[in-house]
C-alpha positions in Angstrom: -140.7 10.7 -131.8 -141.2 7.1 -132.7 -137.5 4.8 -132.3 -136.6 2.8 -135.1 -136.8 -0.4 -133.2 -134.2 -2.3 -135.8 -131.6 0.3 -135.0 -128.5 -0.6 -133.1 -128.5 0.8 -129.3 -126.5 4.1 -128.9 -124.8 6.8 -125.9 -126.7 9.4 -125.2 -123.7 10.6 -122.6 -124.1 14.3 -120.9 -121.3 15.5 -118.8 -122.4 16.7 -115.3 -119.8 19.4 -113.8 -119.8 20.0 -110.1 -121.6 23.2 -110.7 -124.5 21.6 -111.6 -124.2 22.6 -115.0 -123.7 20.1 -118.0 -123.1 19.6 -121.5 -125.3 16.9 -123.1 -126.4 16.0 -126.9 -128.6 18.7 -127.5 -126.2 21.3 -126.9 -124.0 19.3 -129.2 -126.2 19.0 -131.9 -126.9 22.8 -131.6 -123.4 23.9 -131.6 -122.8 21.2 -134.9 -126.2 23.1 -136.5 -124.7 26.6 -135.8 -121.1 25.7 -137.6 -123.4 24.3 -140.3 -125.6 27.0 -140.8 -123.9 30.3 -139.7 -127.2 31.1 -137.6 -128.2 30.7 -134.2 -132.0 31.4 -135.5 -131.5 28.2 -138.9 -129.8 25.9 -135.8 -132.6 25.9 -133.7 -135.6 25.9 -136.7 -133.2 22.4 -137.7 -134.1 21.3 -134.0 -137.8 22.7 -133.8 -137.1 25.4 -131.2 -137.8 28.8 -130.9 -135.1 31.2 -131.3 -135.2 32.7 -127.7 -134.5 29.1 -126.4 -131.6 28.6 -128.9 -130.1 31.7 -128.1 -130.8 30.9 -124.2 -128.6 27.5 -124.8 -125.8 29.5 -126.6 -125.7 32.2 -123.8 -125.7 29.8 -121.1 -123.0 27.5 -123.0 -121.1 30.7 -123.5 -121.2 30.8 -119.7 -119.7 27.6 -118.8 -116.3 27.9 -119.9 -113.5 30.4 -120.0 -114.1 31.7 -123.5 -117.5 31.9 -125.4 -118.4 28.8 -127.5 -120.1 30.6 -129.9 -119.6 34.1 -131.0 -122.5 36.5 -133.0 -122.7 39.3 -134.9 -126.5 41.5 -135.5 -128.4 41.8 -138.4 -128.0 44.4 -140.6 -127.7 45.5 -143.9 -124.7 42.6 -144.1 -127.4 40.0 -142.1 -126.1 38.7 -138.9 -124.1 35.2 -138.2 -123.0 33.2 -135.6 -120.0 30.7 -135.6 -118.4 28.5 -133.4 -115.2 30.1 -131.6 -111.4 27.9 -131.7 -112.9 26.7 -127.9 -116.0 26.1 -129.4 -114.9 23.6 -131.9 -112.4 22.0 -129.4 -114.8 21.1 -126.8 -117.5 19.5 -129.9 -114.4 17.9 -131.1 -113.6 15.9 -127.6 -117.2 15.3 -127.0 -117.6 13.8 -130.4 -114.5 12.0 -129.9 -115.4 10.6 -126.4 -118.8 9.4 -127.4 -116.8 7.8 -130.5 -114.6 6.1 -127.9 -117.1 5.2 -125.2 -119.3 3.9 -128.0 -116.7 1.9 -129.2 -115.4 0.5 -126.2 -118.8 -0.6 -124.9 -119.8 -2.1 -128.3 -119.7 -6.0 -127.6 -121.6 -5.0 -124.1 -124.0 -2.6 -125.8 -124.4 -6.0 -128.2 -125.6 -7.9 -125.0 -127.8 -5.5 -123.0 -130.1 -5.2 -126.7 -129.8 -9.0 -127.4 -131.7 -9.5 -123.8 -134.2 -7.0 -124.2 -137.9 -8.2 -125.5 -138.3 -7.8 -128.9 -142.9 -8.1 -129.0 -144.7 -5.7 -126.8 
């Protein structure tokens, strides 16, 4: 993937628990795809990954906390769905918000850190 090299740095933050497991961007942008789209299957065609590994992210994010993230329903006559649970849309909501925050916070220092970097390879 080539960078747009006139864009403005950003946080790419991913919370580390002390189990070892962790919620980062991708996982994000997955559960924002599968609130979008109704479909665990659409969410991971919009980030070019197979089905088995979107599903594997969903299980395994299901697994972190006390309730599922996500919940899904089989095909079928009706077709089969998934959407994102009440604690599924809390904990996008927070990490949105904190990566709003942090972003915001570390602006002016952000600012710096890209003004110093070299701009010709």
């Amino acid at each position: 993937m080539v960078q747009d090299q006139t864009a403005a740095p950003r946080l790419r933050v991913r919370v580390t628990f002390a189990d070892g497991s962790f919620f980062g961007p991708g996982k994000a942008d997955l559960l924002d795809l599968i609130a979008e789209t109704g479909s665990i299957a659409a969410a991971g065609r919009r980030m070019k990954m197979s089905y088995k590994r979107a599903w594997s992210l969903v299980e395994t994010m299901n697994a972190m906390f006390e309730e599922p993230l996500v919940e899904s329903s089989r095909g079928g006559e009706q077709g089969g769905g998934a959407r994102l649970t009440e604690l599924g849309r809390r904990v996008l909501d927070h990490y949105r918000g904190f990566l709003a925050r942090a972003a915001a916070a570390g602006a002016d220092d952000l600012a710096a850190i890209d003004r110093l970097r070299r701009t010709e390879p």
